[in-house]
C-alpha positions in Angstrom: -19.9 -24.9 -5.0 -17.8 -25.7 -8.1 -19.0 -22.9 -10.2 -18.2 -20.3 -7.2 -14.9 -22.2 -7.1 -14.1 -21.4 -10.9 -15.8 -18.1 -10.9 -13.6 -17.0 -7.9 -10.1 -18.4 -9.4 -11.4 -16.4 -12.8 -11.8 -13.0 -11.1 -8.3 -13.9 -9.6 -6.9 -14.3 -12.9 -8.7 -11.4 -14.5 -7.7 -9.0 -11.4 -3.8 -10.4 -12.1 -4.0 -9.7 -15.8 -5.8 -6.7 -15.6 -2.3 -5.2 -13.4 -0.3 -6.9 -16.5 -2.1 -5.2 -18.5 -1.7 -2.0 -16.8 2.4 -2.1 -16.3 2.3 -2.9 -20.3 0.0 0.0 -21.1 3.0 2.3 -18.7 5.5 0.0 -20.1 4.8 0.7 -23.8 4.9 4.5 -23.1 8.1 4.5 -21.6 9.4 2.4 -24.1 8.1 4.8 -26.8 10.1 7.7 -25.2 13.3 5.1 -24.0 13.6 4.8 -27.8 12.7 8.0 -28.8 15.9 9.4 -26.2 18.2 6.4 -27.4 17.6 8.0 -31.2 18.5 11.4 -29.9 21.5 10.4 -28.1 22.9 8.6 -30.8 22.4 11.3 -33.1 24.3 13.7 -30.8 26.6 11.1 -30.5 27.5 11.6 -34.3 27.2 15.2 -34.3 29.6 15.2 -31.8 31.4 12.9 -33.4 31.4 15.0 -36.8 32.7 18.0 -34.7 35.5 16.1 -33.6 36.5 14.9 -37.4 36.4 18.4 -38.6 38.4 19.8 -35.3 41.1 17.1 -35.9 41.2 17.7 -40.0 41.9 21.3 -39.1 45.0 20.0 -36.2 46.6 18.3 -39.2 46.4 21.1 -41.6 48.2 23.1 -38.9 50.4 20.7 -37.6 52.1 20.3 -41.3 52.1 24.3 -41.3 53.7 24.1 -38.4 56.3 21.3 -40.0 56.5 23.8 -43.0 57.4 26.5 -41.0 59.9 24.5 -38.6 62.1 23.4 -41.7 61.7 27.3 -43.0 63.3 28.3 -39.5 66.0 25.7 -40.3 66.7 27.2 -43.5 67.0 30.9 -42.1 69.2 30.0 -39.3 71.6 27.9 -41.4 71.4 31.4 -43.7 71.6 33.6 -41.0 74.6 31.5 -39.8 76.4 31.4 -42.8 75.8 35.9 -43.5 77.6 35.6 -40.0 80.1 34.1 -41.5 80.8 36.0 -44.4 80.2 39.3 -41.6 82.9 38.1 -39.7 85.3 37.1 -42.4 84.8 40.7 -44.2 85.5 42.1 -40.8 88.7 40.4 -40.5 89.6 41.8 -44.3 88.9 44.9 -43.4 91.0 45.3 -40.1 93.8 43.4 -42.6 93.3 46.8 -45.1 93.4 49.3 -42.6 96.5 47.5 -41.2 97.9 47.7 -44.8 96.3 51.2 -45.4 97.7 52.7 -42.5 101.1 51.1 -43.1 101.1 52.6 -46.8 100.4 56.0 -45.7 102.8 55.9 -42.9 105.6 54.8 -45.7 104.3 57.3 -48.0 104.4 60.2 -45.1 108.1 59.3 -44.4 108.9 59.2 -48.3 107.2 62.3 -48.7 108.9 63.8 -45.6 112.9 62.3 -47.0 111.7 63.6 -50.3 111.4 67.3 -49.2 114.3 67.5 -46.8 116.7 66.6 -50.1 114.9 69.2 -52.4 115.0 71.5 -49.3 118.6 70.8 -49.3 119.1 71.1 -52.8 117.5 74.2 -53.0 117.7 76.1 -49.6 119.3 78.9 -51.7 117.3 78.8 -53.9 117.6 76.6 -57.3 120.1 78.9 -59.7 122.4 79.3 -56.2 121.7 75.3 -56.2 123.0 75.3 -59.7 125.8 77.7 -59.1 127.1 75.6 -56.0 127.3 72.4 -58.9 129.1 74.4 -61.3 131.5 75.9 -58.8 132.4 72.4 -57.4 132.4 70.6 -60.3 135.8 70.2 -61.4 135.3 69.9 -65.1 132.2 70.2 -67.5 131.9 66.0 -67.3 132.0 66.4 -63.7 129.1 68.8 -64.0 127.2 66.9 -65.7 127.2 63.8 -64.1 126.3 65.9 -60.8 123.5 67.2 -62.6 122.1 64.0 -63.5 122.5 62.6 -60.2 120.7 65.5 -58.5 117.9 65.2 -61.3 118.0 61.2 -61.0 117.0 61.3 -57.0 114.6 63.9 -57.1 113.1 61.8 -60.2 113.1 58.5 -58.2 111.6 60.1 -55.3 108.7 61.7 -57.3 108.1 58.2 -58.7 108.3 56.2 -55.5 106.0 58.7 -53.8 103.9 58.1 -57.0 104.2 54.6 -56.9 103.4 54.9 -53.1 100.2 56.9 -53.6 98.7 54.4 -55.9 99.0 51.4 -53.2 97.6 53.5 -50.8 94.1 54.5 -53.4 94.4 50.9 -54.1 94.4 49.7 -50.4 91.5 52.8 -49.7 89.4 51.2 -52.5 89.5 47.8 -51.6 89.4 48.5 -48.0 85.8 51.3 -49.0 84.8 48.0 -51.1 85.2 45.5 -47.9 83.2 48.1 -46.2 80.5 48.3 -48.7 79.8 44.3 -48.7 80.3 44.2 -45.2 77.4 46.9 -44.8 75.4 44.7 -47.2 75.7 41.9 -45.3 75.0 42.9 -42.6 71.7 44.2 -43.7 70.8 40.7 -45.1 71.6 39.4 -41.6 68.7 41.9 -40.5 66.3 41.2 -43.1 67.0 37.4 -41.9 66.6 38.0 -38.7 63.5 39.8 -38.9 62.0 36.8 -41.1 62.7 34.2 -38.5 60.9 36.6 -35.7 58.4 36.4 -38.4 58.5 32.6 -38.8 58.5 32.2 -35.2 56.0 34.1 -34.3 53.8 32.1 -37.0 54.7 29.0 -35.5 54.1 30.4 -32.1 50.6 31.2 -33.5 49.5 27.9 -35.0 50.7 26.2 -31.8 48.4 28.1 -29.8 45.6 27.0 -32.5 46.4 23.3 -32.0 46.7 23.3 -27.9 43.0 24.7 -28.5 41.7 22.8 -31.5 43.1 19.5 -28.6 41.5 21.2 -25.6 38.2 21.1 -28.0 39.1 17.5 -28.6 39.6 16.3 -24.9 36.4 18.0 -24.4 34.3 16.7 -26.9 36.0 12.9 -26.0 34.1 14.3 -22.9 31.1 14.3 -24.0 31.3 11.7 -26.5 31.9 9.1 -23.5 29.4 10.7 -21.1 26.5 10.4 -24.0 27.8 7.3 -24.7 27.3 5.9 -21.1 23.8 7.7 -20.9 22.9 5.6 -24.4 23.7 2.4 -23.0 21.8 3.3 -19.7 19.1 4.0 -21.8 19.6 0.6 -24.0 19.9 -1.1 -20.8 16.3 0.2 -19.9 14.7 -0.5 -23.1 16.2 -4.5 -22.7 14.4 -4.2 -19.2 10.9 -3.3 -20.5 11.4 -6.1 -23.4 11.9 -8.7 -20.7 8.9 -7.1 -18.4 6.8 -7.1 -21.8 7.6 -10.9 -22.6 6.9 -11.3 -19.2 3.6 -9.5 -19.2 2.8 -11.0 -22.1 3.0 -14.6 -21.0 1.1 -13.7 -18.5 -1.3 -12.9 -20.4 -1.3 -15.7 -22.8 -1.2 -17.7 -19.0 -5.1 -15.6 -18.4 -6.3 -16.7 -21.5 -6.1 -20.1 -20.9 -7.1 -20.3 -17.9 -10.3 -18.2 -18.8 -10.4 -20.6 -21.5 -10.0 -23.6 -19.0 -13.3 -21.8 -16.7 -16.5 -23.1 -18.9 -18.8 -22.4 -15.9 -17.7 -18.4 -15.6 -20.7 -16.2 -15.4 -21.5 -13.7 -18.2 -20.0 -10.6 -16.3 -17.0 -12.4 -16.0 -16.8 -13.7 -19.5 -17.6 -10.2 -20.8 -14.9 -8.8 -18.7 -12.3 -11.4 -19.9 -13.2 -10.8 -23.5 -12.7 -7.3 -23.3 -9.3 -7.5 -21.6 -7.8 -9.8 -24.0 -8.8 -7.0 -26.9 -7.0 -4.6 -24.8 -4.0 -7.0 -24.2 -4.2 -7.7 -27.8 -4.2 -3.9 -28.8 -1.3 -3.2 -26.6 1.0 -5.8 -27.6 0.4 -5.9 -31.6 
């Protein structure tokens, strides 16, 4: 009665080690492949990681092109600015010049025009009648003379003042053609200015468009850097859960062992059977 006692609480045991054995024989599979997918994800997790560093080394570079190109922009405004400037102070010289030009050949016109209504005077008989009409009214040959010189003094001042005249107006002309010659140049400086700044610009406009998608690569890749993140501590999580089911399984093994031990009056069957579960246990485990 005793013996089928122990025999029966043996084949118990046996039966309840045997299903330990079995969830750590399934148990040590999926703990291979647990590991084998917490390896991979980690290693995407740095590749990914990697991709990020490279992606955020190239938004720096850009971003200080972009800085370099912002204080260029600067620089070409405060240029173009000041060639505005000097445009509109040229401008204002040259409406002062043709003020002063028009007003020199006005004078000069009238000069001219006084000039050759007093030689037309003088002469509207001609110049030996001119010279007759002296002699005749000249009361003596001092008198004469002194006419003479008077008629020859005006017509002498007036070919000198128009002469005076016409070299303020060349003068006026030239610096008024010079105003209009640095004006032009200016002016096509302001261009070329302009036209670098569209240039700038448009470079700047370009490398912005690189960062906002070099960041929407970022974002992304956080993405996916937190979503293989929570699948490798899912994963870490499952692996700690077949550790504790293995300690588990084997204490209850260990627990089998000594009661098998604890049986002396087992039959041979079942001490066979024990014996070759415990090298199975033993293979599994170590």
């Amino acid at each position: 009665m005793l013996v089928k006692k122990r025999v029966k609480v043996f084949l118990i045991v046996s039966l309840l080690a045997i299903f330990c054995f079995n969830i750590m024989a399934m148990a040590a599979d999926d703990l291979g492949n647990l590991k084998d997918q917490y390896g991979d994800t980690n290693d995407k997790i740095d590749d990914l990681k990697g991709q990020k560093g490279d992606i955020v080394s190239e938004i720096q570079k850009y971003q200080k092109d972009i800085d370099v190109l912002k204080n260029s922009i600067s620089k070409v405004n405060n240029d173009i600015d000041d060639i505005q400037h000097k445009i509109s102070t040229a401008q204002n010289n040259i409406d002062v010049a043709t003020k002063k030009l028009n007003a020199a050949i006005e004078d000069y016109n009238k000069q001219d025009a006084l000039m050759k209504e007093r030689i037309n005077a003088l002469y509207k008989n001609g110049t030996t009648i001119g010279y007759i009409q002296i002699i005749l009214s000249s009361t003596s040959l001092s008198d004469f003379l002194t006419r003479a010189d008077i008629m020859e003094r005006v017509i002498n001042n007036d070919v000198q003042m128009l002469k005076v005249m016409k070299q303020k107006r060349v003068s006026i002309n030239n610096q008024k053609v010079k105003l209009e010659s640095d004006k032009k140049g200016l002016v096509a400086l302001n261009s070329s200015l302009v036209s670098k700044k569209n240039g700038l610009e448009k470079q700047n406009a370009q490398l912005n468009v690189l960062v906002k998608d070099r960041n929407q690569k970022v974002a992304k890749l956080d993405s996916t850097i937190k979503a293989e993140q929570v699948a490798a501590e899912k994963i870490k999580d499952k692996i700690s859960s077949i550790m504790a089911a293995r300690a588990a399984a084997e204490a209850a093994a260990k627990k089998a062992a000594s009661a098998k031990n604890d049986s002396s009056g087992n039959t041979t069957v079942a001490s066979r059977a024990g014996s070759s579960f415990n090298g199975r246990v033993y293979a599994i485990l170590h």
